[in-house]
C-alpha positions as CSV (number, residue, x, y, z in Angstrom):
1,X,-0.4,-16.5,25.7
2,X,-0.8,-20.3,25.4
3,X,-3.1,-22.8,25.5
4,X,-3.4,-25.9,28.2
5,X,-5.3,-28.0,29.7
6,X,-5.1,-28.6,33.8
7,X,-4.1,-31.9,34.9
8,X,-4.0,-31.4,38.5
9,X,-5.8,-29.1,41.1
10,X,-5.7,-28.6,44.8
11,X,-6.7,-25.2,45.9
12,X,-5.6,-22.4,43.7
13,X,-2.2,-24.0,42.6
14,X,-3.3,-26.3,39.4
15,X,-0.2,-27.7,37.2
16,X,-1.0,-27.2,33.5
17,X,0.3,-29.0,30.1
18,X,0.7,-26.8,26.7
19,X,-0.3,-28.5,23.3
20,X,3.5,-29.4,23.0
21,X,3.3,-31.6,26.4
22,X,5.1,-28.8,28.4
23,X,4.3,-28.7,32.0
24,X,4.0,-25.9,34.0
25,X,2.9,-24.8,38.0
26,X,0.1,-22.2,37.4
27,X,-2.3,-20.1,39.6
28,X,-5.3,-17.8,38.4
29,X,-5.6,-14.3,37.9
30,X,-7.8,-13.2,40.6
31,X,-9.9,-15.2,43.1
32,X,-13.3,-15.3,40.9
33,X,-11.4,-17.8,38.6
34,X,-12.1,-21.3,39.4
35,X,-10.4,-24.0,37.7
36,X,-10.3,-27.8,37.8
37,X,-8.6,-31.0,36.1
38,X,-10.1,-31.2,32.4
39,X,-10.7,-27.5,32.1
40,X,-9.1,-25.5,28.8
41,X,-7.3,-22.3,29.6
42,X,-5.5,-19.7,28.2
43,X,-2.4,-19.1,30.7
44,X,0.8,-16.6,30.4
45,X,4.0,-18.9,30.7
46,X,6.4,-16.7,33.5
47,X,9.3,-19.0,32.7
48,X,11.3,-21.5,35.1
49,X,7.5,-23.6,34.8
50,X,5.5,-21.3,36.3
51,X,2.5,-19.7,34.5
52,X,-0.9,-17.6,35.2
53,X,-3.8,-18.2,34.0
54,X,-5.7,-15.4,32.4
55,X,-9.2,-17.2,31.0
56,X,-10.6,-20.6,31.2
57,X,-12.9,-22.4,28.2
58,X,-16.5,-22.5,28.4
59,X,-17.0,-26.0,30.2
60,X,-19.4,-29.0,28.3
61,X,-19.8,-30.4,31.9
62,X,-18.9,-30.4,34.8
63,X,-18.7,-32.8,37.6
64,X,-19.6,-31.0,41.0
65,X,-20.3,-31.9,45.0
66,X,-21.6,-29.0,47.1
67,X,-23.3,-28.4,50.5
68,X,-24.6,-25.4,52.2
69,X,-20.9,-23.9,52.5
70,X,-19.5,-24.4,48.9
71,X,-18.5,-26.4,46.0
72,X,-16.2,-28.5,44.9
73,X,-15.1,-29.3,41.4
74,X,-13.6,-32.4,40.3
75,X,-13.3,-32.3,37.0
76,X,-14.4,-30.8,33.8
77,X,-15.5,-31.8,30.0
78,X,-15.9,-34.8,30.5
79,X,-16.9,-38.4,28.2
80,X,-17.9,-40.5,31.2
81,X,-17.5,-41.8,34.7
82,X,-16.7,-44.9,36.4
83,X,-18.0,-44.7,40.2
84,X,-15.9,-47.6,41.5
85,X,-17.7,-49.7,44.3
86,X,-17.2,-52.9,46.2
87,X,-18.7,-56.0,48.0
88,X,-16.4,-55.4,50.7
89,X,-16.3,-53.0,52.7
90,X,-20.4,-52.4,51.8
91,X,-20.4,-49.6,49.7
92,X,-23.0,-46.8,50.4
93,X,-26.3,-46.8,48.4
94,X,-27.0,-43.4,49.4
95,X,-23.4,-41.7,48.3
96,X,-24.0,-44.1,45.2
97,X,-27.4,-42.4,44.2
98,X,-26.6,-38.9,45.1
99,X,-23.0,-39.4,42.6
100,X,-25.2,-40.9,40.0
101,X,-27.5,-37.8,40.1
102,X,-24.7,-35.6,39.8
103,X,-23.4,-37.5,36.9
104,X,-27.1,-37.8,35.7
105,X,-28.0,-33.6,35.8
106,X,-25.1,-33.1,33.9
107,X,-25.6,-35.8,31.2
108,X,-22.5,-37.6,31.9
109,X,-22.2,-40.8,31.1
110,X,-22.1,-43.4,33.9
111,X,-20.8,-46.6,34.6
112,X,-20.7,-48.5,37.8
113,X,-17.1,-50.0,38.1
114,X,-17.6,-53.5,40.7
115,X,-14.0,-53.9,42.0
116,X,-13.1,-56.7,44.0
117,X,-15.6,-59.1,42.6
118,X,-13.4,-62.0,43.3
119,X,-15.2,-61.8,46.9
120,X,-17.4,-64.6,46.5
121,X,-20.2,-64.7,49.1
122,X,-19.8,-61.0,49.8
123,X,-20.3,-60.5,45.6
124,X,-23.1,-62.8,45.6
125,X,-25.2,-60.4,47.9
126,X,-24.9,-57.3,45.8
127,X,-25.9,-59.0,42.9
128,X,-29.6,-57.8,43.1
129,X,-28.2,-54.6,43.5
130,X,-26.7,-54.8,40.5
131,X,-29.3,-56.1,38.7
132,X,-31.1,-53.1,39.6
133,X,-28.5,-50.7,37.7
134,X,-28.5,-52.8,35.0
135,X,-32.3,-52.7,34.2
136,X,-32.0,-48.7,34.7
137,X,-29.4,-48.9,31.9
138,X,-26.1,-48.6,33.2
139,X,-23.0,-50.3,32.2
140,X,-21.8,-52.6,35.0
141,X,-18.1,-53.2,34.8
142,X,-16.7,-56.2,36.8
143,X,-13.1,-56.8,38.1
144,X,-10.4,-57.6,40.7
145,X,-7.4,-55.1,40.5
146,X,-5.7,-56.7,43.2
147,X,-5.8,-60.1,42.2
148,X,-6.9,-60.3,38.4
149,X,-4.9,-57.3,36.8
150,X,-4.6,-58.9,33.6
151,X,-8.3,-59.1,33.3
152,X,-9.1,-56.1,35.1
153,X,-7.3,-54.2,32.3
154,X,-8.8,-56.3,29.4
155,X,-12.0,-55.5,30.9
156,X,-11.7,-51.5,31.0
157,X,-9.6,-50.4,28.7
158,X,-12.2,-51.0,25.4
159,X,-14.3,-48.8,27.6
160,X,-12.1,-46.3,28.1
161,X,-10.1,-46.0,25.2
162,X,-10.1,-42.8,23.4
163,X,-12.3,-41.0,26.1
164,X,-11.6,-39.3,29.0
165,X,-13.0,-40.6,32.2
166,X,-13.7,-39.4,36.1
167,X,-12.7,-42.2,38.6
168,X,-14.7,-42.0,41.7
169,X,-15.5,-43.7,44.5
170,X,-15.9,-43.4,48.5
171,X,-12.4,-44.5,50.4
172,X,-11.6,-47.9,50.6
173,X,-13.2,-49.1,47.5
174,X,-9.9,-49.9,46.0
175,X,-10.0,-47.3,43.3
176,X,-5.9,-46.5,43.9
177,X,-4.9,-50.0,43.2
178,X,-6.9,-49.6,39.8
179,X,-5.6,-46.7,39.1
180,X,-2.3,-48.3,39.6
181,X,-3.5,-51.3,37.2
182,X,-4.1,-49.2,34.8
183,X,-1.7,-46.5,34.4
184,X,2.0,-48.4,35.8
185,X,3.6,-45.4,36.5
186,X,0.5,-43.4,38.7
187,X,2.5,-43.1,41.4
188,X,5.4,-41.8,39.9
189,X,3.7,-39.2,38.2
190,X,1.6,-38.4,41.2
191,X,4.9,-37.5,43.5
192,X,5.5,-35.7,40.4
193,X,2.7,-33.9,40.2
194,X,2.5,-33.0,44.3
195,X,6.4,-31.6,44.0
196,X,5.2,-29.4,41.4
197,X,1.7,-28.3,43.1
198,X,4.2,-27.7,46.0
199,X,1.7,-29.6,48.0
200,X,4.0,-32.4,49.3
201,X,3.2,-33.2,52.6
202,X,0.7,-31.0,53.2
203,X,-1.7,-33.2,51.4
204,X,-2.3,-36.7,49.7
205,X,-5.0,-35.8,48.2
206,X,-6.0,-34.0,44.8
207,X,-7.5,-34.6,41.4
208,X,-4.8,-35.4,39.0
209,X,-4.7,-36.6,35.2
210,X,-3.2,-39.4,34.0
211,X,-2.9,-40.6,29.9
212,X,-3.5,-44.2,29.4
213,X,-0.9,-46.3,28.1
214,X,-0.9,-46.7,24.4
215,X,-3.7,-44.5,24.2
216,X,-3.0,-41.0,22.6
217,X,-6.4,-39.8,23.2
218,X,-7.5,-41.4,26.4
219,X,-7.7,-40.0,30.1
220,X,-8.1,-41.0,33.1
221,X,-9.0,-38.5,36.4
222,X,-8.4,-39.6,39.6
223,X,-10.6,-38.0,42.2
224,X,-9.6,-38.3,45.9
225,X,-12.2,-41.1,47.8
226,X,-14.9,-39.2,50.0
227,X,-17.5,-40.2,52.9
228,X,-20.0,-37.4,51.8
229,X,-21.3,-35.7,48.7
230,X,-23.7,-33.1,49.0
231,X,-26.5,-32.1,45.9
232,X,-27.2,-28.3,47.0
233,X,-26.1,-27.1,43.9
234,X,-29.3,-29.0,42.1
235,X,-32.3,-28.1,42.6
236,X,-35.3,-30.7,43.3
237,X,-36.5,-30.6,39.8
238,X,-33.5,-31.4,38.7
239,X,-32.6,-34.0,41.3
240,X,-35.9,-36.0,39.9
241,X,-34.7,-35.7,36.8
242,X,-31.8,-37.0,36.9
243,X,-33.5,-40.5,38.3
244,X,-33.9,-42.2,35.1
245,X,-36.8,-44.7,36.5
246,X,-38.7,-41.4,37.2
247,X,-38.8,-40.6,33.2
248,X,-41.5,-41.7,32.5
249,X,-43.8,-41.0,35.5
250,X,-42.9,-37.3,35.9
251,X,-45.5,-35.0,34.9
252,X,-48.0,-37.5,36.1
253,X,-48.6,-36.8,39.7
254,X,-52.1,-35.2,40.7
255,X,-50.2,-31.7,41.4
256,X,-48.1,-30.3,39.4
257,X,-45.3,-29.3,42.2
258,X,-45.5,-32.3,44.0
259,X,-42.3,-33.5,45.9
260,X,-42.8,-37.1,45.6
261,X,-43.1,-37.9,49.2
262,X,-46.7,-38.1,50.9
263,X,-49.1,-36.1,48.7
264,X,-52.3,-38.3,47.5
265,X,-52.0,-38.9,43.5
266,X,-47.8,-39.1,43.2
267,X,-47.4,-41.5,40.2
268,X,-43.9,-41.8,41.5
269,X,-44.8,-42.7,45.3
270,X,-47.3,-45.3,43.6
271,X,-45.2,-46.9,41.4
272,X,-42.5,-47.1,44.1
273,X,-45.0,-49.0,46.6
274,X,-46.3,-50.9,43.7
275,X,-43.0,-52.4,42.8
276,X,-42.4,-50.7,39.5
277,X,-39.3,-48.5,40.9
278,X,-36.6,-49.4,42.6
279,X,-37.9,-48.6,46.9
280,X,-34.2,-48.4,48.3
281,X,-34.0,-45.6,45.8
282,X,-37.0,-44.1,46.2
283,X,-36.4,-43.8,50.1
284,X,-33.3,-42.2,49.6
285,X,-34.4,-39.8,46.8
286,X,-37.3,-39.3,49.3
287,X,-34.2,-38.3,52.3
288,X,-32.5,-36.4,50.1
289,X,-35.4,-34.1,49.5
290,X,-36.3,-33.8,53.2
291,X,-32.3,-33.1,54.0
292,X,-32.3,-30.2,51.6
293,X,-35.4,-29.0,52.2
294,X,-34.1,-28.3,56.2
295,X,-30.9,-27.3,55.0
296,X,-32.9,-24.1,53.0
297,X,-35.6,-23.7,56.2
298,X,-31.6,-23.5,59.0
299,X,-30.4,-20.5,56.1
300,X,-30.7,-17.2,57.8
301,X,-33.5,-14.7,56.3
302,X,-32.4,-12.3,54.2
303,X,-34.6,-9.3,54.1
């Protein structure tokens, strides 16, 4: 029996490295196991780099999207996250709040990672946007990993020395071109990494591990771009609670399970139409809820 820790996932196959740096293919033993990058596991080497895994650590987070059909994991004990977005092409608000509640619910440190910034007028507009994070308390990283990689690395790298970090993002954000800023040799190791997953071309896309240059103790997770990311694994109390501007106001409303949407006395729907919240956030905390709530009313009885 050794110890690991998975540095890639897609599917069952995961590829594994021992305290020694040894790398080795691995699946699970048995369906029920589910493992993702970041995860510590106990695994049985079978020689020629191949390996099960028997038992996987007790996670300290976990950083999760589900919907009505399953879940997927991206990655596991981790420091922090960057959620890399961009002036252009507009990045969502929506799939920005609901990552930052998933980040939030699992007390994950955040940090919103503005790529691109060289953009000028497109940059200017987002600006109040940021602003916004920035009074909510979040770290707001700028750069250009196209054209500024010198700075883009002086910029990140403090941040993420010593730690290991999720990169996330929706596609076409330019999170592989600062993945490839940061870590020279990504794409190496990701080709790598795919002929041992024995995904090739069956798939571009999977989380993968990378250590940071000169950095014994920092990693960085790549996590594919997406278009959607589902919250039904949290429930709506924990949804609110992972709104930091609702701190302070939760607890306050006239009833006590009040959803924050039309009922007479919601200190949060007050403050929201009053100017002391955010409102693009509110509305879409306030969509959220009504998506999830239809989403439980379409699930068939169960009697």
């Amino acid at each position: 029996m050794t110890h690991a820790i998975v540095i890639a996932a897609f599917g069952r196959q995961s590829l594994i490295q021992t305290e020694q740096g040894e790398q080795m293919s691995a699946v699970t033993r048995g369906r029920s196991l589910q493992v993702t990058v970041g995860d510590q596991v106990q695994a049985v080497p079978l020689g020629a780099g191949q390996a099960v895994i028997e038992s996987v650590a007790r996670r300290r987070n976990e950083f999760k999207r589900s919907d009505a059909a399953r879940t997927k994991w991206l990655a596991a004990n981790l420091d922090q996250a960057g959620i890399v977005i961009a002036p252009d092409p507009p990045y969502s608000e929506e799939l920005l709040l609901r990552v930052m509640i998933a980040g939030q619910a699992e007390g994950i440190r955040l940090a919103l990672i503005v790529n691109k910034s060289d953009l000028g007028s497109a940059r200017t507009r987002i600006e109040p946007r940021l602003q916004v994070y920035r009074a909510l308390g979040y770290e707001v990283i700028e750069c250009s990993a196209r054209t500024e990689p010198d700075a883009t690395r002086a910029a990140l790298l403090p941040w993420l020395r010593g730690r290991t970090t999720l990169l996330l993002g929706q596609s076409g954000m330019g999170k592989s071109t600062l993945i490839n800023c940061l870590v020279p040799d990504a794409g190496q190791h990701t080709r790598e990494i795919s002929a041992a997953l024995a995904a090739g071309k069956h798939t571009t896309t999977f989380t993968r591990m990378f250590r940071l240059p000169d950095d014994p103790q920092g990693r960085i997770i790549d996590s594919p771009g997406f278009q959607a990311f589902g919250l039904e694994h949290l429930s709506e109390s924990q949804r609110a609670h992972a709104m930091p501007e609702f701190e302070a106001l939760l607890g306050q409303c006239r009833f006590h399970n009040c959803t924050h949407r039309t009922e007479p006395g919601c200190a949060i729907r007050e403050a929201a139409l009053d100017g002391r919240i955010d409102t693009i956030r509110y509305q879409l905390f306030v969509r959220l809820t009504g998506e999830s709530e239809a989403i439980a009313r379409a699930k068939p009885w169960k009697g």
